[in-house]
C-alpha positions in Angstrom: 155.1 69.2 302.9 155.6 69.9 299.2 157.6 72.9 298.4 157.2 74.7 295.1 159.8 77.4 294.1 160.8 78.4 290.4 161.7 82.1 288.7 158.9 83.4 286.6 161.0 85.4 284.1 158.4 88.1 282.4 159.5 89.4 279.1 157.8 92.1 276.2 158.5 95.0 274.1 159.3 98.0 275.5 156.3 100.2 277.4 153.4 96.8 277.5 153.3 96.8 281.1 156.1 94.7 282.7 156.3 96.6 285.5 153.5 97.5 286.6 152.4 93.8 286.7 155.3 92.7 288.7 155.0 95.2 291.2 151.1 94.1 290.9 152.3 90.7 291.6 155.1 91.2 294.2 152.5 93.5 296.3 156.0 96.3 296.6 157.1 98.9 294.0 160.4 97.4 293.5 160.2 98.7 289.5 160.1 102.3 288.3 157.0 102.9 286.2 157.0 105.8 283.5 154.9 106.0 280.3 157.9 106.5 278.5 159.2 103.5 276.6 162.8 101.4 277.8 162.6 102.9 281.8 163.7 99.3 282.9 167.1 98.9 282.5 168.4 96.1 284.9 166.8 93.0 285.5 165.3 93.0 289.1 164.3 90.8 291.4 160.8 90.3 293.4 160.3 87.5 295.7 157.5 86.7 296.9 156.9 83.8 299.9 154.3 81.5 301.2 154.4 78.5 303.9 155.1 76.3 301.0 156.1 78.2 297.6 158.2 81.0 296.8 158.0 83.1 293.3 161.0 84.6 291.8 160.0 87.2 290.0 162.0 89.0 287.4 161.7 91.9 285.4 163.7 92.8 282.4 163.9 95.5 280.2 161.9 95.9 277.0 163.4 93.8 273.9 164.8 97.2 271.7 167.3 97.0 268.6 170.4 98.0 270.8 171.6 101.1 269.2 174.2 101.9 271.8 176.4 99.3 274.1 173.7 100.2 277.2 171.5 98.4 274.9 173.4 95.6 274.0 173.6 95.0 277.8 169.8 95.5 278.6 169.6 92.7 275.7 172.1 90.4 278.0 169.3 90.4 280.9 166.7 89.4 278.4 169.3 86.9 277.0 169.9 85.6 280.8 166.5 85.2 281.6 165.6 83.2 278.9 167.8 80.6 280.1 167.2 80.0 283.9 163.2 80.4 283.2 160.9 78.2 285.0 158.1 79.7 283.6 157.8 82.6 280.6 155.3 85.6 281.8 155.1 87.0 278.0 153.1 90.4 278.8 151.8 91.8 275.1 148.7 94.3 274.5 146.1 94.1 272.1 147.7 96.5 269.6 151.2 94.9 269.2 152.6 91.5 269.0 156.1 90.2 269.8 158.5 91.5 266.9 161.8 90.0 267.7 161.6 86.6 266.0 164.7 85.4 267.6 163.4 85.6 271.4 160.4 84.7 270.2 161.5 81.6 268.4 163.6 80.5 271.8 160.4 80.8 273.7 158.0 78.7 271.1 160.3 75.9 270.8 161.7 75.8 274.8 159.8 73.6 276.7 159.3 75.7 279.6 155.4 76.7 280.4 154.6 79.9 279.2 151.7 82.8 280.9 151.0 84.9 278.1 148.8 88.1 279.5 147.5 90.5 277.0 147.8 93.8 279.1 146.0 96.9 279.0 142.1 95.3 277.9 140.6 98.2 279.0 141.9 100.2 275.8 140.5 97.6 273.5 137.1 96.0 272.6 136.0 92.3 273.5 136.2 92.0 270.0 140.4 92.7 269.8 140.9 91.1 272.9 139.3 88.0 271.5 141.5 88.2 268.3 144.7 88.6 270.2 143.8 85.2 271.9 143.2 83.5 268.7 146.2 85.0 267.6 148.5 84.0 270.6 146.8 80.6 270.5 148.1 79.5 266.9 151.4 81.0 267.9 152.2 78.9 270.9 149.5 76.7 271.2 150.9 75.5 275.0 150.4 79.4 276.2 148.1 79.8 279.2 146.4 83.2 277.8 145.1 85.4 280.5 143.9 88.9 279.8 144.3 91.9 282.0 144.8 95.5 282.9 147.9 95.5 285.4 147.2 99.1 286.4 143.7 97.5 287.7 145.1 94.5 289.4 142.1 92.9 286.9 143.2 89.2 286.7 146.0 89.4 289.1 145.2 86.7 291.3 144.4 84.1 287.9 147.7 85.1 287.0 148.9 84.2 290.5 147.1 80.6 290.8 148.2 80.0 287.2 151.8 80.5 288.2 151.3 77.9 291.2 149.7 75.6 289.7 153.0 75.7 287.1 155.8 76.0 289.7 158.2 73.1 290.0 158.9 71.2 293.2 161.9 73.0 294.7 163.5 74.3 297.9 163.0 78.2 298.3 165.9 79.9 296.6 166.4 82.9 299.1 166.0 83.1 302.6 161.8 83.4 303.3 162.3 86.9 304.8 164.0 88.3 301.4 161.8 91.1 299.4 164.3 91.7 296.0 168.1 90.8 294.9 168.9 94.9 295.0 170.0 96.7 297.4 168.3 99.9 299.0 171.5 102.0 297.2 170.2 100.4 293.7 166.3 101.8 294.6 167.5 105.1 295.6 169.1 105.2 291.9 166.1 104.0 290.5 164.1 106.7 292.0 165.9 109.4 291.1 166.1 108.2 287.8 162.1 107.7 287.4 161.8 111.1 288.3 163.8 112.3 285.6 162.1 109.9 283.3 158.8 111.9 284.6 160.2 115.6 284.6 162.5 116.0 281.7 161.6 115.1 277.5 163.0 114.0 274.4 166.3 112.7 275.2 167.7 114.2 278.3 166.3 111.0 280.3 168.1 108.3 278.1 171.2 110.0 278.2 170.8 110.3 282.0 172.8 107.6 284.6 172.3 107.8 288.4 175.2 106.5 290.9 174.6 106.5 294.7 177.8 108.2 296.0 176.9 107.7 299.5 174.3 106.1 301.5 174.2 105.9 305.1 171.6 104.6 307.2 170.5 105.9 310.8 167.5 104.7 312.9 165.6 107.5 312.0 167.4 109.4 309.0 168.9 108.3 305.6 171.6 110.3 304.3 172.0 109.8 300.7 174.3 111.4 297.7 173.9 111.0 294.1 175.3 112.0 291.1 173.6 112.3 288.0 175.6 111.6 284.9 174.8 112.7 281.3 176.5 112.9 278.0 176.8 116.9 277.2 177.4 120.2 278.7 174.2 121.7 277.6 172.5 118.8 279.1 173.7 119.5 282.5 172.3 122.8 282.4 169.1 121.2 281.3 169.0 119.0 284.5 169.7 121.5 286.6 167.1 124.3 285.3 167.1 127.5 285.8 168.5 128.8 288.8 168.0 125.1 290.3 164.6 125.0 289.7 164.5 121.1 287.9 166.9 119.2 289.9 165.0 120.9 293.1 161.8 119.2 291.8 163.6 115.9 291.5 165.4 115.9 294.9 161.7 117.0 296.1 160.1 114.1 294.4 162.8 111.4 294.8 162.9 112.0 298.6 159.2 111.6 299.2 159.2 108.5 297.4 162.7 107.1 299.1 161.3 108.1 302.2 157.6 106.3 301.5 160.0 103.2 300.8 162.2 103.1 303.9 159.5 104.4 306.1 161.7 106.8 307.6 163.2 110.4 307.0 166.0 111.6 304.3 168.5 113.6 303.5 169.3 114.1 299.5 171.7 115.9 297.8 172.0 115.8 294.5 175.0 116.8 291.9 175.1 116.4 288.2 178.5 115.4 285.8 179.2 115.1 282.4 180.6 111.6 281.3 180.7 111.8 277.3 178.9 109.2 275.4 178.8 106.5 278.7 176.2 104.7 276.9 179.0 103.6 274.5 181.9 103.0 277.1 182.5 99.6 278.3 184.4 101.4 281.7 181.5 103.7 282.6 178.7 100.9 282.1 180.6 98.7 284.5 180.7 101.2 287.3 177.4 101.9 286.4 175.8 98.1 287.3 176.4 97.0 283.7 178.4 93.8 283.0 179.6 94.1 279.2 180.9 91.7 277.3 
């Protein structure tokens, strides 16, 4: 029997849907969704396996101008992932095109197939949609165009036999039984820090880090520790609230969802410390997940 196997790298501007259409794809929320723009931060992993294929998926951050060295690194995965692509999932909407010429430019002229979905067509007309696709079509001709609405799972299973139908003939990757590359430590971080993504505005949530102190599994109970990092004194206090009133809402909304993902109980406790201007600090990225260069 054939096997098909191949990393379906999916790439876009900040806040277009990358997210919600892998975890669309992958059937698992393995990426925090916000409506705020630059929530992905790493590049993760979905796998997803059948008798004779398995999908790679990966999700990157959105393609920013870096303005701090955090940036510069979230640019690295996007860097990365145009390399070791077997197939390009470009996700654009109807009311924005690709600005960065560069990344652009490597994905025209590579010869690796490219899915380009134009997310989000229930906020536009048929009319816009069908100029988008004219548009797309006279920028990579080669571009398998597929529109959708991620949030809707509309188009999610043409997006799924286009992406078989492209695969390469290869031995699976990862073991069949394998979900995601991250560990359960990395999607406690992550759920802590969509909730502060949610609950906080303006800045305090991109000068916010989360680092798993502690995580220790039991058959019935998780017992988990975090710290929240930020850049500032006065942002501390912001975290924490009055009286403990904010970072009680996130340890209330982290755990349910932590606990909806492991399927069992946890314990959270949650403490918050200044690290000034980690965004900038090779040292604190790295212990952060972060490899700088």
């Amino acid at each position: 029997m054939t096997h098909k196997s191949g990393f379906v790298n999916i790439i876009g501007n900040p806040n277009v849907g990358k997210s919600t259409l892998m975890n669309a794809l992958v059937g698992e929320k393995l990426s925090i969704i916000t409506y705020k723009a630059q929530t992905t931060r790493h590049r993760i992993m979905g796998i997803v396996n059948g008798e004779d294929f398995q999908i790679i998926y990966s999700d990157n951050p959105g393609i920013v101008n870096p303005h701090y060295k955090l940036h510069q690194q979230m640019m690295n995965f996007v860097s990365n992932s145009l390399s070791d692509a077997d197939i390009f999932l470009l996700v654009t909407e109807v009311g924005e095109s690709l600005k960065n010429e560069e990344i652009l430019d490597k994905i025209i002229n590579s010869k690796v197939p490219v899915i380009l979905v134009i997310n989000k067509i229930d906020l536009a007309s048929q009319e816009q949609i069908q100029e988008k696709i004219d548009y797309w079509q006279k920028i990579i001709p080669r571009a398998e165009i597929i529109p959708t609405c991620a949030i809707e799972k509309f188009n999610i299973d043409k997006i799924f036999d286009t992406i078989i139908s492209l695969l390469p003939n290869n031995p699976p990757y990862f073991p069949k039984d394998e979900l995601t590359d991250k560990s359960m430590r990395f999607f406690a971080s992550e759920i802590i820090r969509e909730k502060i993504l949610l609950l906080y505005k303006k800045e305090i949530p991109y000068s916010v880090e989360v680092r798993i102190e502690k995580y220790k599994e039991g058959n019935d109970l998780d017992s988990i520790s975090a710290v929240i990092y930020v850049e500032r004194e006065s942002q501390k206090g912001i975290i924490i609230g009055l009286g403990g009133k904010m970072i009680k809402q996130v340890g209330i909304q982290a755990r349910k969802d932590i606990e909806d993902f492991t399927s069992k109980r946890c314990y959270l406790e949650l403490f918050v410390k200044v690290r000034e201007n980690w965004r900038n600090n090779d040292n604190d990225l790295k212990q952060f997940g972060y490899e700088t260069k």
